[in-house]
N, C-alpha and C positions, 0 to 999 in steps of 0.2 A: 249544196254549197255554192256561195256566189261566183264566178270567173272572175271577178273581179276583186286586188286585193285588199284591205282594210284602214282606212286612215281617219282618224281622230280628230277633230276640227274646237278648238277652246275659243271663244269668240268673245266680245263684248265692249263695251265702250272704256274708254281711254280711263285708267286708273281704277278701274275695276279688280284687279289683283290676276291676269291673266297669267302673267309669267310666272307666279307665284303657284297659280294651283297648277301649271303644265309643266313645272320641276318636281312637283310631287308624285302629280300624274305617270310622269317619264320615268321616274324613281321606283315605282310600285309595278309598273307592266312593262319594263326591258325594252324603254319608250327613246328614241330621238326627237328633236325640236325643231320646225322650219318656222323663223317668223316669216307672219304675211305684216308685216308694218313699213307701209311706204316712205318714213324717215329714219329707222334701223338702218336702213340700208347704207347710210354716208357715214365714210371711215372719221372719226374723232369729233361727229359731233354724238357726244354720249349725253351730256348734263340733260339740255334742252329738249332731247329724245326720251330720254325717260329709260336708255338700253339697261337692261335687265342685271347688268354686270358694270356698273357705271363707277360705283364705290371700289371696285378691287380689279380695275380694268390690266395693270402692270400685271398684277398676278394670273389672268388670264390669257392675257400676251403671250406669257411664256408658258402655254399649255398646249399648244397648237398639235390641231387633232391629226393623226397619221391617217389619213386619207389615200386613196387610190387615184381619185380627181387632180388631174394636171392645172386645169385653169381655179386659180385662187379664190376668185367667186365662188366656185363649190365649196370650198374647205369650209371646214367649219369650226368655232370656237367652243371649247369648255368652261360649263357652269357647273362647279361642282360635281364635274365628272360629265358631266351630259352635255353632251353634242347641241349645240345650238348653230344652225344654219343662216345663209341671209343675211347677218348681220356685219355690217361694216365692211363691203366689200365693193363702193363706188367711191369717187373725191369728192365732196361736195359741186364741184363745177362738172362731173360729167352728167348724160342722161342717161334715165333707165328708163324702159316702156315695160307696159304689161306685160305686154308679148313675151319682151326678154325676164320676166317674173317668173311667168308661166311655165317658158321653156327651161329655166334652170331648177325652181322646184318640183317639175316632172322630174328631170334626173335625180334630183337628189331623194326623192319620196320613192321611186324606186331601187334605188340604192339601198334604201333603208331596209326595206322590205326584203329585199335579196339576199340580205343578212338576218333575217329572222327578225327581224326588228318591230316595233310598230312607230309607225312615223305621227308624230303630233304637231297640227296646222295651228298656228299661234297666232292671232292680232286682231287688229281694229279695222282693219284698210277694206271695207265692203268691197271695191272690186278684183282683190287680188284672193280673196275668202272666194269670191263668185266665179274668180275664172278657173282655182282649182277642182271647184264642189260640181259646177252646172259643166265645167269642160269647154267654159268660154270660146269661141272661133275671135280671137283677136288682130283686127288687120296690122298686117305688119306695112306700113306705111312709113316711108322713110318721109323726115320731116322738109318740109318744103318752108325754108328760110325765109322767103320773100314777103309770100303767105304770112309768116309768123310774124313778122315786125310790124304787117302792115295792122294785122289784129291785136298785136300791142298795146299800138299807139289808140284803138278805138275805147273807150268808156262801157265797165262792165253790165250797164242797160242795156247799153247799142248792143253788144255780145249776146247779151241774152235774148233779144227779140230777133235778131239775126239768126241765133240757134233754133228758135222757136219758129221759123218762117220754114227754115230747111231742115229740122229732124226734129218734131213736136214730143216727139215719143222719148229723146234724150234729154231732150229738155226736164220731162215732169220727175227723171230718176236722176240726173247729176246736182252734185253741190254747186249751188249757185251764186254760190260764195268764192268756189276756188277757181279764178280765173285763168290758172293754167289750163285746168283739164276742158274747160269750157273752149277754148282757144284750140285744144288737141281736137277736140272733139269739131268743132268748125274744119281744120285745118285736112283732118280725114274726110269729111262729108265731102269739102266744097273739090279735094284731089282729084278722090276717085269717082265723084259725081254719084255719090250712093251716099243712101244718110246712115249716120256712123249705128246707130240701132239696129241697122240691118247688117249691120259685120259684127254684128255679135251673138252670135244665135247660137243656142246651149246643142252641145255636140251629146254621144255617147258618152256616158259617164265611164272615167276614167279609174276609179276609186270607188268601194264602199264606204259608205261617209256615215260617220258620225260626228252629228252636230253639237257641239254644248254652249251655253252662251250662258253668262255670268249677269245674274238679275241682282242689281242695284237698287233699292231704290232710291228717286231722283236726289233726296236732300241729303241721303250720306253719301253719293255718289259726288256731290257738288263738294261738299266739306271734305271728301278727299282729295280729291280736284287741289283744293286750296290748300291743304296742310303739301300737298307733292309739289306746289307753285314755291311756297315758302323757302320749299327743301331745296332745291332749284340754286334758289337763289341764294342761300346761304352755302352751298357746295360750290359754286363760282359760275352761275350762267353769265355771268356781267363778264369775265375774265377768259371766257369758251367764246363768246361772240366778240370781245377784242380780236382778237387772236385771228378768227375767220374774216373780222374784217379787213383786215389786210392783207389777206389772198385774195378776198373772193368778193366779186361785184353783189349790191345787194339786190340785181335785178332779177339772182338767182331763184330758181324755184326754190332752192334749201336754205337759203338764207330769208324768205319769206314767208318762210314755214313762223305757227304761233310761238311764240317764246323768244327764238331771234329777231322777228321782227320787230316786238315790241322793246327790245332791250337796245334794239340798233336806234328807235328814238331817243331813249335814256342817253347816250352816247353820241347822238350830233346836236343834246341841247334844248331836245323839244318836250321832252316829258321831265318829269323828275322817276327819281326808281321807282317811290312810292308808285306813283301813276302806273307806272309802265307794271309791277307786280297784280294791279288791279287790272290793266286791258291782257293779261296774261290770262288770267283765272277767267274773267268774262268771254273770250274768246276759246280756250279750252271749254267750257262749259258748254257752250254753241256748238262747237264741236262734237262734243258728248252726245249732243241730243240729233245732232246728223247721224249721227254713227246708229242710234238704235231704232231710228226710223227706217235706215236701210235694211238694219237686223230684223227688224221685225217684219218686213213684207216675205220672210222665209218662216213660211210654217213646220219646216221639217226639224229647224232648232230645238232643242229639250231647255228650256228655261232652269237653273235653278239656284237660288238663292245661298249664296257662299258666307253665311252667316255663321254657322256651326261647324264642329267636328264632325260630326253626325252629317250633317250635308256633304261634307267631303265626302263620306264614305258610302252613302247613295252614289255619286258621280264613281267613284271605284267602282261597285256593284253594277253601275252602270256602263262603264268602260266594259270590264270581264262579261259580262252577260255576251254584249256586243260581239266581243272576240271570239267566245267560246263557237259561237256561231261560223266562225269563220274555216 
């Protein structure tokens, strides 16, 4: 038997039905939920996230799980009875790092466990999946302000060949698209005078891990994309990013996220909605296809196609196998 205890990983690109089969999964094996989704995280933005309990959010408010954990970040909310972790527990204007990902779903994944439980690792976010799975060493680098504005103001070319000159190796695995973490990633290299690839180096595994990732393929993956863009918008994403714009600068990492972005054009004038529903779907989709290029450089994932009933109950079979073992 392993020393190490068992945890459950449902993986795959955005709108794939993750949450979906990891409440059944949790339903069937005495299972809890941590999302790994690096926009779950900020409290009332639900629509534009896509959070799993968006439609009957009131009614889950008032469910709040009796927890042992003092700091609220832990607690966790119910979905139909099941503990969902992670979710909704920063303001849109504050930051969160890996680091602090890391460190609070180790608590809570042994928490779970300590109760008899099995813990299920839920999301899209490639490197919060990789720092719980591989055991991440993630540098805790407090952010150097000066540094950040100054890499602000630079053009995300200039970023990228400046990343490429001082850590080649972070370069060929980050989104090069998302100029925060590009900017994080500078921002650690150039602090600690180490290139940020080398503070990350996969520790003792933490966890028996079982991997599952949810195989789309790409053209109904895309057409659900679009029917959830729809849905979006007809549920009030236009009326959720009011609302934040008047708290919150759009210089925000959260408020730059896809979906708000595009809706904050609609809204000073420069798109029409029409538009803006379309750079929503186009941009999610790009998305989509980052997310399984990262998925897929892990061979250890079990791929399988959530087309059927029948394939659910492989993924059961394949859950309990796993346990049984434990």
């Amino acid at each position: 038997m392993s020393s190490v205890k068992p945890l459950i990983v449902i993986l795959g690109p955005t709108a794939s039905g993750k949450s979906e089969l990891a409440l059944r999964l949790a339903k069937k094996c005495n299972g809890e939920i941590i999302s790994a989704d690096s926009r779950q995280i900020y409290r009332e933005m639900d629509i534009g996230t896509a959070k799993p309990f968006q439609c009957q959010k009131s009614k889950v408010k008032s469910q709040k799980y009796n927890s042992k954990f003092k700091n609220n970040k832990l607690k966790p909310i119910l979905i139909q009875n099941i503990p969902h972790y992670l979710i909704d527990i920063i303001n849109p204007d504050e930051e969160f790092s890996v680091a602090q990902y890391k460190e609070l779903a180790i608590k809570i994944i042994r928490d779970i466990q300590s109760r008899g439980k099995i813990p299920f690792l839920v999301g899209g976010t490639g490197l919060y999946v990789s720092a719980m799975v591989d055991n991440l060493e993630i540098p805790k680098v407090k952010p150097n302000l000066s540094l950040r504005k100054k890499l602000e103001k630079m053009p995300l070319d200039k970023l990228l060949k400046k990343l490429e000159k001082l850590d080649p190796m972070t370069l060929k695995i980050i989104d090069k698209k998302n100029k925060r973490r590009i900017i994080r990633a500078l921002e650690v290299t150039i602090s600690t005078k180490k290139p940020f690839s080398k503070q990350r180096e996969k520790g003792r595994p933490l966890f028996d891990v079982l991997e599952i990732g949810i195989d789309v393929p790409r053209k109904a993956l895309y057409k659900k994309i679009d029917q959830r863009v729809n849905k979006m918008i007809k549920q009030g994403l236009v009326d959720e990013t009011k609302k934040f714009a008047k708290k919150y600068s759009w210089k925000l990492p959260s408020m730059s996220g896809i979906g708000y972005k595009q809706i904050g054009m609609y809204l000073r004038g420069e798109i029409t909605l029409e538009k803006a529903g379309e750079l929503i779907k186009f941009a999610t989709h790009a998305y989509a296809r980052r997310q399984m290029t990262w998925f897929r450089r892990d061979k250890r994932i079990k791929w399988i196609k959530m087309d059927t009933d029948s394939n659910f109950n492989k993924i059961i079979k394949l859950c309990k196998m796993f346990l049984q073992t434990k």
